[in-house]
C-alpha positions in Angstrom: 105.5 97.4 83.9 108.5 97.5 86.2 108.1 97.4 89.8 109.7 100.8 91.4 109.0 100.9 95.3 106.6 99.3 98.0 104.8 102.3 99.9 106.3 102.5 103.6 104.4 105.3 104.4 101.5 107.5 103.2 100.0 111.2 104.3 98.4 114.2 103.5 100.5 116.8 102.8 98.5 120.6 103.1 98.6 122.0 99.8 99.7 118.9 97.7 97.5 116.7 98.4 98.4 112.8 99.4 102.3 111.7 99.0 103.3 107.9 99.0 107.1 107.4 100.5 109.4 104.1 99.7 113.0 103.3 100.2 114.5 101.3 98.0 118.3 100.1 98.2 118.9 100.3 94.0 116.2 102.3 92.0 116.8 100.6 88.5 113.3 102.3 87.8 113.5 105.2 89.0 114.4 107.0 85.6 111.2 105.8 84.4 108.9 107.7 87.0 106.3 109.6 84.3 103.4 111.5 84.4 101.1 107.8 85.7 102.0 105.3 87.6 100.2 101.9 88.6 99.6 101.3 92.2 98.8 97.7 93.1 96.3 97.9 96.4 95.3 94.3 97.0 96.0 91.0 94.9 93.1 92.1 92.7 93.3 95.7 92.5 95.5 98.3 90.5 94.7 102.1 90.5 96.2 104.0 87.4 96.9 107.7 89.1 98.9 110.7 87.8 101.9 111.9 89.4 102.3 115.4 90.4 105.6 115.3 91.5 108.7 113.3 92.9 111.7 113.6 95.3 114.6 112.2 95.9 116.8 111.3 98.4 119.3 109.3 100.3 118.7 107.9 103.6 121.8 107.2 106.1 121.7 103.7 105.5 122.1 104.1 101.7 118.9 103.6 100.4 117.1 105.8 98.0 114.1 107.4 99.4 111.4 108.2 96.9 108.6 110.5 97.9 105.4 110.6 94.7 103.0 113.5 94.9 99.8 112.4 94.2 97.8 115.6 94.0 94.4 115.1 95.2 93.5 112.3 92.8 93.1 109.8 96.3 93.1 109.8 99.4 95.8 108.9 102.0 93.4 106.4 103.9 92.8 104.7 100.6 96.3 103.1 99.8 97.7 100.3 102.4 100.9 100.0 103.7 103.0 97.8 101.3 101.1 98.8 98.2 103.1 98.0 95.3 104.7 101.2 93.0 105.3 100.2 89.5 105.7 102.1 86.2 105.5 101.9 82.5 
């Protein structure tokens, strides 16, 4: 596994269900973004969840922002700030 992102923000979006946003200054990952992901919650726990779709984008300061559609597969209040992103 390859770490992609650390969440920096999560919410509820109506219709799609709960989206996870990082920014990242060099995705080397980011090509590798598939149909799962792993999300690390705690020093002990990784969720497996599906991804239902990703943007893309730059921020002013240069960084990539990377928004992951979760679907309804979880809920926002159930992933921490600072969760880890990684992917296979």
């Amino acid at each position: 596994m390859e770490k992609l992102m650390e969440v920096g923000d999560v919410f509820e979006s109506n219709g799609n269900g709960t989206v996870i946003v990082g920014n990242e200054p060099v995705l080397t990952a980011i090509e590798k973004i598939g149909d799962d992901i792993v999300l690390q919650i705690s020093e002990h726990e990784m969720l497996n969840l599906r991804v239902v779709s990703v943007q893309i984008s730059n921020s002013p300061n240069d960084k990539k922002m990377v928004g992951i559609c979760l679907g309804n597969s979880i809920n926002p209040a159930d992933i921490p700030i600072g969760s880890t992103v990684y992917v296979f």
